[in-house]
KOLBA-390310 format. One record per residue (C-alpha): residue in one letter; chain; x, y negated, z. Coordinates in steps of 0.05 Angstrom, whole numbers, plus 32768, in hexadecimal, padded with zeros to 4 digits. Layout:
BEGIN
SITE   resn   chain     c1     c2     c3
SITE      A       A      X      Y      Z
...
This chain:
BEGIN
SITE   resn   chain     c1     c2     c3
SITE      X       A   8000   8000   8000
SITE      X       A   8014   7FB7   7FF6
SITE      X       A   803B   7F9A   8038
SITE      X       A   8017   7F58   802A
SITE      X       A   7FCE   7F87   802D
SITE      X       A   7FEA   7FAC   806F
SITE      X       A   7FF7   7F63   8090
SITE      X       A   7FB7   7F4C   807D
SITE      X       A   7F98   7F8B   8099
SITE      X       A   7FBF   7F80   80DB
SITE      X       A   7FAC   7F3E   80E1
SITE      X       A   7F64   7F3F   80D5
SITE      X       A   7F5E   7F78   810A
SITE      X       A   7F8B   7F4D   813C
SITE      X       A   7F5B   7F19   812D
SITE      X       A   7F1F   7F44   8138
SITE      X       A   7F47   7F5F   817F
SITE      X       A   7F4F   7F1A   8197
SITE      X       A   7F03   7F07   818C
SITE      X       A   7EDE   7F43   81A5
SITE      X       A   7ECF   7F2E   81E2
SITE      X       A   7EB0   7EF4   81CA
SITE      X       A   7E8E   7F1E   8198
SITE      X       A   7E68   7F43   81CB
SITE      X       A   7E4E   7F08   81F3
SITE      X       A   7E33   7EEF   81AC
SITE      X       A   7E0E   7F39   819C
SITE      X       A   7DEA   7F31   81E2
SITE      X       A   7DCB   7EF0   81E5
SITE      X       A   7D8F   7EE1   8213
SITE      X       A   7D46   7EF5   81F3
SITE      X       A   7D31   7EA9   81F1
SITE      X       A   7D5F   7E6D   81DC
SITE      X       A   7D41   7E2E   81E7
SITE      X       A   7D4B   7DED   81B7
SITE      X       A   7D3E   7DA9   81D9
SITE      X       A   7D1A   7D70   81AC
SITE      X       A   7CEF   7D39   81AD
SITE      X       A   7CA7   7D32   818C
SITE      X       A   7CBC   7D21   814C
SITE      X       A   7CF5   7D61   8147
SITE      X       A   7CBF   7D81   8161
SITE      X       A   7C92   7D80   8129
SITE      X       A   7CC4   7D79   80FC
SITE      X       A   7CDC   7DC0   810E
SITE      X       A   7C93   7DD5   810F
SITE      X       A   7C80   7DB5   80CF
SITE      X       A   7CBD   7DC7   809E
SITE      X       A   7CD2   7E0D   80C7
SITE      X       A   7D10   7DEC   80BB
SITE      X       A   7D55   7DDD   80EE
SITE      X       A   7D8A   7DA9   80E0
SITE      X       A   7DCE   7DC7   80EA
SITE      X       A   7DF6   7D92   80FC
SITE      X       A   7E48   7D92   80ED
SITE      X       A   7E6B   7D9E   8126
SITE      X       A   7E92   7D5F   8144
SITE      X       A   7E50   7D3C   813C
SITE      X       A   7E2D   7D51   816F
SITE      X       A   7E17   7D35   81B0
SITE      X       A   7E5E   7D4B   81D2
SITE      X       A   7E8D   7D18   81AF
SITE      X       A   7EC2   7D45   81D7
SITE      X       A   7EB6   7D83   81BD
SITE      X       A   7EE4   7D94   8184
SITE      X       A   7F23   7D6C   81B1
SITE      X       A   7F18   7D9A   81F1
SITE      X       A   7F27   7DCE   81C1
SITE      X       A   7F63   7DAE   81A1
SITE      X       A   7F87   7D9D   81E2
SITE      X       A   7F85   7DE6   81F6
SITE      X       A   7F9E   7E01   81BB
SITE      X       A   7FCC   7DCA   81AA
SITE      X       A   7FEA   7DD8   81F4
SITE      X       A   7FEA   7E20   81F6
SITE      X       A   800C   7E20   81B3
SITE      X       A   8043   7DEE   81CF
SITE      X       A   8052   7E0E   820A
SITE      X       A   805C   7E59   81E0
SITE      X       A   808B   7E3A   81AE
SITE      X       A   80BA   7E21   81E9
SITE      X       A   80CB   7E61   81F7
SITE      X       A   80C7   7E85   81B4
SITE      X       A   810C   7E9C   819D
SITE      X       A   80EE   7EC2   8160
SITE      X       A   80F4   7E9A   811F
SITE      X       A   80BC   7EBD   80FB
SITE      X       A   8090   7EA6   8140
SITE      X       A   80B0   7E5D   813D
SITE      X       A   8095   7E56   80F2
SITE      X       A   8052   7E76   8101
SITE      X       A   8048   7E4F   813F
SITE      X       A   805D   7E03   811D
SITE      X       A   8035   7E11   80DD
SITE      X       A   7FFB   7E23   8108
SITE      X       A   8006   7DE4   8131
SITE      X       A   8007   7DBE   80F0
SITE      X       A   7FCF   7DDA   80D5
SITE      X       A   7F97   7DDE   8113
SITE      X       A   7F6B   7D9C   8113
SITE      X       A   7F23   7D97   8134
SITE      X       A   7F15   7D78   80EC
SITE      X       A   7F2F   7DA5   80C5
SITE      X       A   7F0B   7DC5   8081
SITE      X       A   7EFB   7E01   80B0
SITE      X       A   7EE3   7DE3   80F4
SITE      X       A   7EC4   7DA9   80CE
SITE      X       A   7E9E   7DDF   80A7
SITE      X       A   7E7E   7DF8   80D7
SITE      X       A   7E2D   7DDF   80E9
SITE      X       A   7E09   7DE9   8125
SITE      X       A   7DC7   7DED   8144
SITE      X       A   7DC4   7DEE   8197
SITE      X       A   7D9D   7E17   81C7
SITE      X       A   7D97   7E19   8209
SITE      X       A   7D89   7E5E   823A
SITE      X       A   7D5F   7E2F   8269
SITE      X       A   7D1C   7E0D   8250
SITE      X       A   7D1A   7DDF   8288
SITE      X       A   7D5F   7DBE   828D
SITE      X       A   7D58   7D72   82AC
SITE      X       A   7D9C   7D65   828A
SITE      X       A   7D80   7D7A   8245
SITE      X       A   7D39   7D59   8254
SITE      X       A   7D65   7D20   825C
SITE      X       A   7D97   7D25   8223
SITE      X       A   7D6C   7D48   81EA
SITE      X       A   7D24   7D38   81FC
SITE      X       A   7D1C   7CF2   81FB
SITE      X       A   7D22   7CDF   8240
SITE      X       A   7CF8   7D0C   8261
SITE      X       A   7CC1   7D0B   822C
SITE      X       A   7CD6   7D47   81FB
SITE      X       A   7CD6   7D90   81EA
SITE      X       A   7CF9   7DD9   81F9
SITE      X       A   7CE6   7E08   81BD
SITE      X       A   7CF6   7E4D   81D1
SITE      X       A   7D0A   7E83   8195
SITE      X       A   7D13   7EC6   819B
SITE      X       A   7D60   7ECB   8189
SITE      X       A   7D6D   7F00   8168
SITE      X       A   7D3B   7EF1   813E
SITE      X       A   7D54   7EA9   812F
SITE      X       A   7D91   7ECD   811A
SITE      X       A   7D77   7F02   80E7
SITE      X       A   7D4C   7EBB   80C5
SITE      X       A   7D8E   7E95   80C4
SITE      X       A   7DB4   7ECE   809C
SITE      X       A   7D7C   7ED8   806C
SITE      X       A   7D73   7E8D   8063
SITE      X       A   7DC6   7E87   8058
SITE      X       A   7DDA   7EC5   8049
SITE      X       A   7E0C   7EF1   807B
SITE      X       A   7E52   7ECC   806C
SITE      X       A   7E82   7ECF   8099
SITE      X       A   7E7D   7EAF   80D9
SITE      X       A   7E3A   7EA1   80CF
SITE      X       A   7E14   7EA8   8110
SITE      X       A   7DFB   7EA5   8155
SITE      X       A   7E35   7E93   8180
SITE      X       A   7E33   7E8D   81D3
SITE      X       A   7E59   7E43   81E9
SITE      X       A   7E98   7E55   8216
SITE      X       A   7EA0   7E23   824C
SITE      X       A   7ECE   7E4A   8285
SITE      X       A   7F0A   7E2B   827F
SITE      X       A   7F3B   7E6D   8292
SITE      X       A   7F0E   7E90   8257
SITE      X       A   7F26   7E5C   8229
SITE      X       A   7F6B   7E5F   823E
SITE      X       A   7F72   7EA3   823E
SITE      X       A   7F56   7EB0   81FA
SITE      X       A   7F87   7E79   81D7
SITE      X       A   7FBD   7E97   81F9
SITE      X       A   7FB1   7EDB   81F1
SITE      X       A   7FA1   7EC9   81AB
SITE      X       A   7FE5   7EA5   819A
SITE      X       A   8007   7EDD   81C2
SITE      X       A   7FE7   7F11   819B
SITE      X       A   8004   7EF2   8156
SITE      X       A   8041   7EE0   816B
SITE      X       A   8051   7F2A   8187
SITE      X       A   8039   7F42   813E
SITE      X       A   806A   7F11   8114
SITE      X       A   80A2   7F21   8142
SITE      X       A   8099   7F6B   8138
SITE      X       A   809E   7F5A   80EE
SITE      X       A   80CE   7F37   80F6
SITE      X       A   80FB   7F76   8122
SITE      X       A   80E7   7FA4   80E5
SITE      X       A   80FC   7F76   80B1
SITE      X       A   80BA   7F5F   8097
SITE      X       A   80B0   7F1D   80A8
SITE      X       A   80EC   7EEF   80A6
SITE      X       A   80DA   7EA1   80A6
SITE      X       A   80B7   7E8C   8070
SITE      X       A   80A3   7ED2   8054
SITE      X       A   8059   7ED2   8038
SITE      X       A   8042   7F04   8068
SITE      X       A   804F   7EC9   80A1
SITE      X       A   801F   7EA9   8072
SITE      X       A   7FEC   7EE0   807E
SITE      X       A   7FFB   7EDF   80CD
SITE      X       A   7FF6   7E8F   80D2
SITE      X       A   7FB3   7E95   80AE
SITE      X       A   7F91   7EC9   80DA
SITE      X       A   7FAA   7E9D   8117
SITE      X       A   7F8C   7E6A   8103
SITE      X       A   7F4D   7E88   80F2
SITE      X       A   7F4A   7EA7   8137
SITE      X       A   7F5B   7E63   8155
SITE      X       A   7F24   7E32   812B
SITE      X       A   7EEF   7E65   8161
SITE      X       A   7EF5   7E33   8194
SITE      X       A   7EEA   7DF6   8177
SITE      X       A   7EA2   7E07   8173
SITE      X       A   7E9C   7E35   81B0
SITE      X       A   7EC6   7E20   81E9
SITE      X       A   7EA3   7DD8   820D
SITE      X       A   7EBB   7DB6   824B
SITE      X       A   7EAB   7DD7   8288
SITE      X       A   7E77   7D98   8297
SITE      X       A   7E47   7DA9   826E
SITE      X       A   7E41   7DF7   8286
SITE      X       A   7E03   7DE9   82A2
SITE      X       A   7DE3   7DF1   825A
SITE      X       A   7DF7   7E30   8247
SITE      X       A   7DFD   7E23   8200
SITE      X       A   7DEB   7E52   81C7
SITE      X       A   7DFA   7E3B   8181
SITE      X       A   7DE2   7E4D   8137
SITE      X       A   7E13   7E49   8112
SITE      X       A   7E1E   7E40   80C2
SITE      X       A   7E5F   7E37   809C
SITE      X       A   7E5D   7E11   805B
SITE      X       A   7E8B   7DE4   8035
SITE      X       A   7E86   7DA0   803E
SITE      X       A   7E7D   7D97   7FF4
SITE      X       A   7E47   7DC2   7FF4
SITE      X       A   7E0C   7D9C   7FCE
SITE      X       A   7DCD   7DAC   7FFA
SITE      X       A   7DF9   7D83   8030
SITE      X       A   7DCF   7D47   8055
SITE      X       A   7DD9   7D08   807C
SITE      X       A   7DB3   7CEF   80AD
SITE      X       A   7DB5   7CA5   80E2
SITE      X       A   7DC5   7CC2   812A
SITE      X       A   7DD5   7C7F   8154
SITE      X       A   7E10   7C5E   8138
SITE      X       A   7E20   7C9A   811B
SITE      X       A   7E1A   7CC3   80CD
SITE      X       A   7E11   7D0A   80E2
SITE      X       A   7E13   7D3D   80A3
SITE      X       A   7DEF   7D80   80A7
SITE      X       A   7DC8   7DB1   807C
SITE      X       A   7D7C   7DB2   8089
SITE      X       A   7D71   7E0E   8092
SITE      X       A   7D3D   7E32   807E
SITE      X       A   7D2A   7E5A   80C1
SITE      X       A   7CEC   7E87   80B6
SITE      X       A   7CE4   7EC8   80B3
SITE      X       A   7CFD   7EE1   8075
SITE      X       A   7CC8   7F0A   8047
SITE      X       A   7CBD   7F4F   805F
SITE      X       A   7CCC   7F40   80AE
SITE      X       A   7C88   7F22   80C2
SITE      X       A   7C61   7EEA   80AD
SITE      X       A   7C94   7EAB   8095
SITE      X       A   7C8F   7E83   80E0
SITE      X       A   7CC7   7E6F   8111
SITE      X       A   7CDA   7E9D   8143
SITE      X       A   7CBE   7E76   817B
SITE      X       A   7CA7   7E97   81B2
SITE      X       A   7CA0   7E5E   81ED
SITE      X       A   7C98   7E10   81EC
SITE      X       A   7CA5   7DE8   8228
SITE      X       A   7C8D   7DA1   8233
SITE      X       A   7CBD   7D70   8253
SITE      X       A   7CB3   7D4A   8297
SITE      X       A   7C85   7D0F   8284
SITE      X       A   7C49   7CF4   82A6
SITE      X       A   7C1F   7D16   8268
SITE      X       A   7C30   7D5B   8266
SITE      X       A   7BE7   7D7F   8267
SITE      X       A   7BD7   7D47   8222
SITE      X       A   7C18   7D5C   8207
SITE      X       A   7C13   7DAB   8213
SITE      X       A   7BC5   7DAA   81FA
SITE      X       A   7BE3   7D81   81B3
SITE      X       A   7C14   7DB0   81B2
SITE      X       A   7BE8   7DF4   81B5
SITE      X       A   7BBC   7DD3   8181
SITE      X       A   7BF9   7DCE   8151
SITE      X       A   7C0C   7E0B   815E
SITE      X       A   7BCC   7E35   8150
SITE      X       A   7BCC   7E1A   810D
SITE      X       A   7BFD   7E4B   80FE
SITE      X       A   7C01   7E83   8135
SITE      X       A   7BD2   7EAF   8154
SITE      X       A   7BB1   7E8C   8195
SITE      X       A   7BD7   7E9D   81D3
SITE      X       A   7C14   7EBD   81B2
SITE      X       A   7C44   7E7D   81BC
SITE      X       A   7C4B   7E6D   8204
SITE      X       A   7C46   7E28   821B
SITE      X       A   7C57   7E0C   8259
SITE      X       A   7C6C   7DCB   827D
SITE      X       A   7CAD   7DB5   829E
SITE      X       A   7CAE   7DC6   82E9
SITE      X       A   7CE0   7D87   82E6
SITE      X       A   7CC8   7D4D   8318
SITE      X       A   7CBA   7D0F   82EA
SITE      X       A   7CD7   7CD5   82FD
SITE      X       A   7CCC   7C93   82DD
């Protein structure tokens, strides 16, 4: 077999290694996610059974993509200090040159947020206008199979659990960095890596790969109180079904998804399953609009609505 198809084999397992854990958080997520909103998302999301994806280092966090950056930036620092391997050294500094929180990869990436708790005051706060908005509860799994048929299944495509424990995040980068440079400087005892061979190329690609992860999973430990799922879709930023839209001071671009049911797996409706009403002085008006918008469209009774148990304060 080709040496340059053996490294790549290598690598993408050592990539796959290095993830797995992470893996099998994202294969178990909780039944219900919830997705905070106002009145107008709401109906939006009813009305078009569409979600905006935004691109990540747009979203609320402005803080996101760096907290990933400094750890990795760091951790990659502090391994080539001691790295005596040359093969390592040139991995390590082209990987340094090359990871960016706005790179094409993490800047490819689009995301929609969910929440495990319905009734966060935080999120009331931050997503639902003040106090005054939504929680729309989807069956998961489901949300997942409706993302894949609406985008197909490429790669890293997904539902993805939010990392915010910062000894998880320091131990994945590095265990990750370790990981690679342990495989170049094998190559490198055997004879089959020396600096600036093409199979370092292969190696500094798959770290790389395995180290955009956390620029869309890993948050600052401040915000754990969220626990934040995300959808998540990679596209090209050149990609022409690619939006903008006013957010503050801010142009945020994202790609407007398809989410229903796709034909053959029920009737073509959101997976919602729940819908909570937000802390306001009108939640039994806004809970009794809200069950008449919904029984346009599902069987009476089979959404669950509810109201915030929240204390309103003006």
């Amino acid at each position: 077999m080709d040496p340059h198809q053996n490294a790549a084999a290598a690598v993408e397992k050592l990539r796959k290694d290095c993830l797995a854990d992470f893996v099998r958080m994202d294969n178990n997520p909780p039944i219900t996610l919830y997705h905070y909103t106002d009145a107008r998302g709401l109906l939006g999301i009813l009305d078009t059974k569409h979600f905006w994806f935004s691109q990540a280092g747009f979203l609320n966090d402005s803080t996101e993509l760096t907290h990933a950056d400094s750890i990795i930036r760091s951790a990659l620092n502090r391994r080539l200090e001691f790295t005596k391997s040359l093969a390592a050294r040139e991995m390590l500094t082209a990987a340094l040159n090359s990871v960016d929180p706005f790179s094409t990869y993490s800047a490819g990436s689009f995301i929609a947020c969910f929440c495990e708790n319905g009734d966060l005051l935080s999120q009331w706060r931050g997503y639902g206008s003040s106090g005054g908005g939504f929680a729309l509860g989807f069956e998961s799994k489901q949300l997942e199979r409706n993302l894949e048929a609406s985008v197909g299944s490429t790669a890293g495509t997904g539902i993805f659990k939010v990392v915010y424990d910062p000894a998880k995040q320091d131990s994945y980068v590095k265990d990750t960095i370790e990981a690679f440079c342990q495989l170049v400087e094998h190559w490198e005892q055997t004879g089959g890596a020396p600096p600036q061979n093409k199979l370092l190329d292969v190696a500094r690609f798959g770290l790389e790969t395995a180290l955009a992860d956390p620029y869309f999973r890993f948050k600052h430990p401040g915000f754990e109180e969220e626990q934040e799922w995300r959808l998540i879709v990679f596209r090209e930023l050149t990609h022409p079904d690619l939006k903008f839209r006013p957010s503050g001071t801010r142009i945020v671009p994202f790609f407007d998804v398809d989410m229903r049911r796709p034909p053959g797996d029920g009737p073509p409706l959101l997976p919602l399953t729940h819908v909570v009403c937000g802390p306001t002085q009108t939640q039994a008006v806004a809970a009794q609009a809200i069950q008449s918008r919904i029984e346009r469209e599902y069987p009476k009774g089979s959404i669950k609505i509810s109201s915030s148990s929240v204390p309103f304060r003006v």
